[in-house]
C-alpha positions as CSV (number, residue, x, y, z in Angstrom):
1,X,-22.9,-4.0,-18.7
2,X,-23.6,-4.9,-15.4
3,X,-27.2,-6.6,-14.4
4,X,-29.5,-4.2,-13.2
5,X,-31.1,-4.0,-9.6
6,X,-34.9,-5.0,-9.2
7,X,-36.3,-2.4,-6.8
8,X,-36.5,1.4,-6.7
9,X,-33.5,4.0,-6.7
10,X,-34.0,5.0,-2.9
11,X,-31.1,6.9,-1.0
12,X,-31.2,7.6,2.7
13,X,-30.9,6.6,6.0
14,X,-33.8,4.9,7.9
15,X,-32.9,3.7,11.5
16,X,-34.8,0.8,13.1
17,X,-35.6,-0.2,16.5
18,X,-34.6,-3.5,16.4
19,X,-36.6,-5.4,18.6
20,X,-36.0,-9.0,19.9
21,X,-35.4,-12.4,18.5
22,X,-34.7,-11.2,15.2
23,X,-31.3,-10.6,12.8
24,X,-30.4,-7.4,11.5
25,X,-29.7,-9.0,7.9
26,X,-33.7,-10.2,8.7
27,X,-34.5,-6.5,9.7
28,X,-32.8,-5.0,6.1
29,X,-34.5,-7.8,4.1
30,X,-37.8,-6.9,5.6
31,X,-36.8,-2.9,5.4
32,X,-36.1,-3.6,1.3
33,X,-39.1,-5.0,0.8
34,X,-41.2,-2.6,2.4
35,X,-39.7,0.4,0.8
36,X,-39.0,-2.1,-2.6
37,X,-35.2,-0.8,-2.3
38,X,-33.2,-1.7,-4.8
39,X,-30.3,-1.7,-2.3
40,X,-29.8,-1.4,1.1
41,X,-27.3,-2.7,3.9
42,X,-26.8,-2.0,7.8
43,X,-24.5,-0.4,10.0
44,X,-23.2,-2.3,13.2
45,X,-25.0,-5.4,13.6
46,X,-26.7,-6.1,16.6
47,X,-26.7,-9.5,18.1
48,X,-30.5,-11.5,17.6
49,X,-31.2,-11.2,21.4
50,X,-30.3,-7.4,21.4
51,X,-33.0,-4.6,20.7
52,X,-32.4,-1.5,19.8
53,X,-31.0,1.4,17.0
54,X,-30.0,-0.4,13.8
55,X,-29.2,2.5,11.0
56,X,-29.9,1.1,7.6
57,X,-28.1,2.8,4.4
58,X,-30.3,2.8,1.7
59,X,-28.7,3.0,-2.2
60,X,-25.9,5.7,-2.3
61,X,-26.0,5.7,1.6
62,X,-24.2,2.6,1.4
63,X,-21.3,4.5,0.3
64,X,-21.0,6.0,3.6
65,X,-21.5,3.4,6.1
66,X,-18.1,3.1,7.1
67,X,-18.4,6.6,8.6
68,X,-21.4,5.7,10.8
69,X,-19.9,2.8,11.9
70,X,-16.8,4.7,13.0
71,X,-18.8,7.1,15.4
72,X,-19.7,6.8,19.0
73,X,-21.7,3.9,20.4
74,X,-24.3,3.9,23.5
75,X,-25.7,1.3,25.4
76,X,-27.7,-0.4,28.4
77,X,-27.4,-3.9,29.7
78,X,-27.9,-6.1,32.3
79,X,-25.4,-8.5,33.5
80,X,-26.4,-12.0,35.2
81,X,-23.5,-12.8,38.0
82,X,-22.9,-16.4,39.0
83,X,-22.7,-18.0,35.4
84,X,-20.7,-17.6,32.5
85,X,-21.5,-18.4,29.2
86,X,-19.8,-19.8,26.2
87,X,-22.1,-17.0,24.1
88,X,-21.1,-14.3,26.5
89,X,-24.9,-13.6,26.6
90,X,-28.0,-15.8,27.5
91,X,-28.2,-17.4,24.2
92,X,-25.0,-19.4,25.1
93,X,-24.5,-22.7,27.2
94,X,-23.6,-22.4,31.0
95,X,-19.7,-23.2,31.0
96,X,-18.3,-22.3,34.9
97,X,-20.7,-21.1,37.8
98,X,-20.1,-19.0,40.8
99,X,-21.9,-17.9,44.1
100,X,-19.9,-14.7,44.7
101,X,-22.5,-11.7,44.4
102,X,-20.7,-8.3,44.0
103,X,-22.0,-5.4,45.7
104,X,-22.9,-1.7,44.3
105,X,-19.9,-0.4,45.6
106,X,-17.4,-2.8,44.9
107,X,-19.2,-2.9,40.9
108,X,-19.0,1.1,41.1
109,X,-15.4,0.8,41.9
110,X,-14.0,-1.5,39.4
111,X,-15.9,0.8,36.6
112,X,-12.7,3.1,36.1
113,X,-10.8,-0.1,35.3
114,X,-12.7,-0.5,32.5
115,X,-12.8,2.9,31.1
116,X,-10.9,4.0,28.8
117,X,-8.6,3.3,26.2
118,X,-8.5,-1.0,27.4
119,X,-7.6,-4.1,25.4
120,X,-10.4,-6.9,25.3
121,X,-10.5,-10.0,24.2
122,X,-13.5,-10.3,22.1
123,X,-16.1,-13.4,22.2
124,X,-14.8,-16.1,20.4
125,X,-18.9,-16.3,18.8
126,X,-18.4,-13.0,17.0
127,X,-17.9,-12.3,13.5
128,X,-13.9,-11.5,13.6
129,X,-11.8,-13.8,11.1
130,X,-9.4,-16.0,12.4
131,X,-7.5,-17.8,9.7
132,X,-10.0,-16.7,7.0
133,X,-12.8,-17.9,9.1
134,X,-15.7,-16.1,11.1
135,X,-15.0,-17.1,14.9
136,X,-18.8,-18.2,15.2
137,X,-18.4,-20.8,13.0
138,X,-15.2,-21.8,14.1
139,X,-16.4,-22.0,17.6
140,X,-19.9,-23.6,16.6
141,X,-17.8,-26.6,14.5
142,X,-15.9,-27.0,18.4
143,X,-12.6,-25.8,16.4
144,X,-10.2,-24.3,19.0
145,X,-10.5,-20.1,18.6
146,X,-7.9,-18.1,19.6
147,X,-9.1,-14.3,19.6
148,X,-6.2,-12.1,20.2
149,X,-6.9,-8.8,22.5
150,X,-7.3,-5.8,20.9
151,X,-7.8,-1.9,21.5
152,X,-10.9,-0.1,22.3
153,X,-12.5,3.2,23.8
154,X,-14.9,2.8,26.7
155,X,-15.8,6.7,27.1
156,X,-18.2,6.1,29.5
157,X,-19.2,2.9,31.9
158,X,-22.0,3.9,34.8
159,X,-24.0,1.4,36.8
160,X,-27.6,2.1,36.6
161,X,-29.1,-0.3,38.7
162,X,-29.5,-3.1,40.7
163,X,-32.6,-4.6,41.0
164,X,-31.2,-7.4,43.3
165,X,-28.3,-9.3,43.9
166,X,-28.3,-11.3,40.8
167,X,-28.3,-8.3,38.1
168,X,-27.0,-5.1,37.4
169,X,-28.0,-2.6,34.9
170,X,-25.2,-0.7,33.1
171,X,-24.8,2.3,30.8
172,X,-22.1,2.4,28.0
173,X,-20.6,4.5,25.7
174,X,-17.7,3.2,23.6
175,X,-16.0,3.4,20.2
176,X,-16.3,1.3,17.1
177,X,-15.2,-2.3,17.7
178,X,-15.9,-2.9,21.7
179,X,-18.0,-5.8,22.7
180,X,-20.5,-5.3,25.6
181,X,-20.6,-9.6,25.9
182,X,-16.8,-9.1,26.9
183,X,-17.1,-6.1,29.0
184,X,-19.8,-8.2,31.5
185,X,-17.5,-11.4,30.9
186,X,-14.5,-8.8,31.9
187,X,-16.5,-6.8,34.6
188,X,-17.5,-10.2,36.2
189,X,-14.2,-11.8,36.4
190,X,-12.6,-8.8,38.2
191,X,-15.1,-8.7,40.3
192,X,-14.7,-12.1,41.6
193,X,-17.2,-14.3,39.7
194,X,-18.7,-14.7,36.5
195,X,-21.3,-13.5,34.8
196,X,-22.7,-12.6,30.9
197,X,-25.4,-10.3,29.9
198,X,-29.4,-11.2,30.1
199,X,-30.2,-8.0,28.0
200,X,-28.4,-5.9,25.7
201,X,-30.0,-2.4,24.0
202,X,-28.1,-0.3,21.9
203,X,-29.5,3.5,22.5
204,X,-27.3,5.6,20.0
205,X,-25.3,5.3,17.5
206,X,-23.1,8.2,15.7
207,X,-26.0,10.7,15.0
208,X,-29.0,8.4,15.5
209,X,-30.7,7.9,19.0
210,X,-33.8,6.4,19.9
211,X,-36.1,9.2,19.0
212,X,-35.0,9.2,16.1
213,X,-35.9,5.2,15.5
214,X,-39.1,3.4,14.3
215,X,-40.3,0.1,14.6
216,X,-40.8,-2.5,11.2
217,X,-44.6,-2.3,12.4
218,X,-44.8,1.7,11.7
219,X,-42.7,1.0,8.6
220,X,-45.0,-1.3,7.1
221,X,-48.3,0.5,7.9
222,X,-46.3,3.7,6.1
223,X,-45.2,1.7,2.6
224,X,-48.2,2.8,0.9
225,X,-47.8,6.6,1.7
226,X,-45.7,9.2,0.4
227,X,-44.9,9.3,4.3
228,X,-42.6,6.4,3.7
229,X,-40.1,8.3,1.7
230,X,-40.3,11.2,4.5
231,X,-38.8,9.0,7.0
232,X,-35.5,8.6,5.4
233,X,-32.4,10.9,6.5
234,X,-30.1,12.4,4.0
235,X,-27.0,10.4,2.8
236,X,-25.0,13.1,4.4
237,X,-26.2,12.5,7.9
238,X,-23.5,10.2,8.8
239,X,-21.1,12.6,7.6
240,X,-21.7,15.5,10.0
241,X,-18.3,15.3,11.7
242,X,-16.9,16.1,7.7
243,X,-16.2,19.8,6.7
244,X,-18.9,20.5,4.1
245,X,-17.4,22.6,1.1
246,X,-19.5,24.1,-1.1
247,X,-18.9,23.9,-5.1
248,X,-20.1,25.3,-8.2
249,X,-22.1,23.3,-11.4
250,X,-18.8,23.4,-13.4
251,X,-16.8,22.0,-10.4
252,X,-18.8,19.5,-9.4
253,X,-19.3,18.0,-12.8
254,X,-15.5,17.7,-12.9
255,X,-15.7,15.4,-9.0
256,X,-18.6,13.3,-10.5
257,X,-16.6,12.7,-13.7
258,X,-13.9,11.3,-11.1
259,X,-11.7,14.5,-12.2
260,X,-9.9,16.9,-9.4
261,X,-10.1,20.7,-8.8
262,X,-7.5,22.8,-8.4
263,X,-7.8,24.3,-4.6
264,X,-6.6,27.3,-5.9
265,X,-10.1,27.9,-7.3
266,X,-11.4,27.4,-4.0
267,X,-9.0,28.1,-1.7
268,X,-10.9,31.3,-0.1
269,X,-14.4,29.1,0.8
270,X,-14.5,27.7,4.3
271,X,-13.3,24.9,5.5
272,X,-10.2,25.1,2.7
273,X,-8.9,28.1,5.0
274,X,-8.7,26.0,7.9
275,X,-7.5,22.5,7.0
276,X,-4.7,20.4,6.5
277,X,-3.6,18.3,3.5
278,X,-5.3,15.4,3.4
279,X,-8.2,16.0,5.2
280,X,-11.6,14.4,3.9
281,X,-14.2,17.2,2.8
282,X,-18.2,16.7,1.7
283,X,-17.7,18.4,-1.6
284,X,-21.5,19.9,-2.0
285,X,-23.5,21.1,-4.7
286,X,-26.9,23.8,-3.9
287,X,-26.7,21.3,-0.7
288,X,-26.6,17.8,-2.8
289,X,-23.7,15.6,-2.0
290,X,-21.7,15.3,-4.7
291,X,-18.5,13.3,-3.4
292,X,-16.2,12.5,-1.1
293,X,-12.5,13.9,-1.4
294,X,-9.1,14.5,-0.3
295,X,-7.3,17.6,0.1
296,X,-4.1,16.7,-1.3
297,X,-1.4,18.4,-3.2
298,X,-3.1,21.6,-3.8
299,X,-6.1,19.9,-5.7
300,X,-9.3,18.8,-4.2
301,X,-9.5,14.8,-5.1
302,X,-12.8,12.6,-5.1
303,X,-12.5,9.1,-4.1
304,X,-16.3,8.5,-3.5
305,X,-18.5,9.7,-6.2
306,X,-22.0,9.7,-5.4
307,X,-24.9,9.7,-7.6
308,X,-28.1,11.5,-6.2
């Protein structure tokens, strides 16, 4: 029998603003404490320097972080020309310099380069394995880190500002795995010089943006109220891009039991009528998740049980 978790059975998403100076695994220690989860875990890290949305998965939410992490991303940052970084962002050491100052219209232009499907090269202190190790701890024992370039979507890339010649401000929007250190690294180097980014905030993520955020602060001064429990989201918010099907008692004690369903029995409901085999479907009970499956082979076929 497996050892039980100290804490209370809580399931939901709660998202954070992440503020400054901080880690997220800091931010969920702090969140499971506050709320006395017995589990909890975080979707898409943010750097310490960055601020910003930080969804936390809460018990059976966990199951489903993967799916958050897949959707869209949106950010702002500011880039610092005329030094580059071995960090990519300020926390780094200055490694070249340059005095070459782009200009808004030469930035503006080069923006369609960068939009996109592009590859990038990610920043060797990032958490991507090479040879079974993390990068950053390659690169912080001065091993030699090779990071090989890889695909990602850039949807959107917009210059906000420029408060002088020094900085810009920049808007992004990209899918799951793009750096925003290596699109200023990138963006700088095209542009003639070199630069890395002074601030970094991360405005949406999948579902989540930054209304729908609140700080540790308001957190804490909510544990004691039933309030604190309102806050969370359901487990199925970061499956809203998933056909929702809906299933009866008997059916959905068969998914729990790990057990399929024939379609036929279903075959009539919406989405079922308009999919394709294979296809993932939120299998739902009176509007309680009850698992995630497959549509395969004329059955329906959990592969993610969840227990709410």
């Amino acid at each position: 029998m497996g050892r039980r978790r100290k804490g209370d059975p809580v399931h939901g998403w709660l998202v954070i603003d992440k503020p400054a100076g901080v880690t997220s695994a800091n931010i969920v220690n702090q969140a499971r404490k506050i709320l006395n989860a017995a589990k909890v875990g975080h979707s898409g890290t943010l750097d310490p320097m960055a601020t910003g949305i930080l969804p936390l998965a809460f018990g059976e939410a966990t199951k489903t972080v993967s799916y958050m992490m897949d959707g869209l991303k949106e950010y702002r940052f500011t880039v610092k020309w005329g030094e580059a970084r071995d960090t990519d962002d300020a926390e780094g050491a200055v490694t070249q310099t340059s005095n070459h100052r782009p200009d808004k219209n030469d930035i503006e232009a080069a923006l369609g380069k960068f939009t996109g499907e592009i590859q990038q090269v990610p920043p060797i202190y990032s958490a991507i394995k090479v040879d079974g190790e993390r990068a950053y701890k390659l690169a912080r024992g001065d091993k030699p880190v090779e990071m090989q370039p890889r695909k990602i979507l850039v949807e959107r890339f917009n210059l906000v500002d420029q408060p002088d010649l020094d900085h810009a401000v920049l808007d992004v929007r990209s899918g799951k795995g793009a750096y925003m250190r290596g699109l200023a690294r990138d963006l700088a180097v095209h542009l003639g010089t070199v630069g890395h980014i002074s601030a970094l905030r991360r405005t949406r993520l999948g579902p989540f943006g930054e209304n729908d955020a609140i700080s540790l602060d308001k957190l804490d001064q909510l544990r004691h109220s039933a309030a604190a429990a309102d806050i969370l989201r359901p487990v199925e918010t970061a499956l809203d891009d998933i056909p929702a099907l809906a299933v009866t008692e008997d059916e959905a004690r068969h998914l729990r039991c790990g057990q399929s369903v024939s379609a036929l029995r279903v075959a009539k409901r919406p989405p079922l009528n308009d999919i394709s085999q294979g296809a993932v479907i939120c299998a739902m009970e009176e509007g309680k998740l009850v698992a995630l499956a497959r549509f395969e082979g004329g059955e329906i076929r959990p592969f993610r049980v969840l227990n709410l």
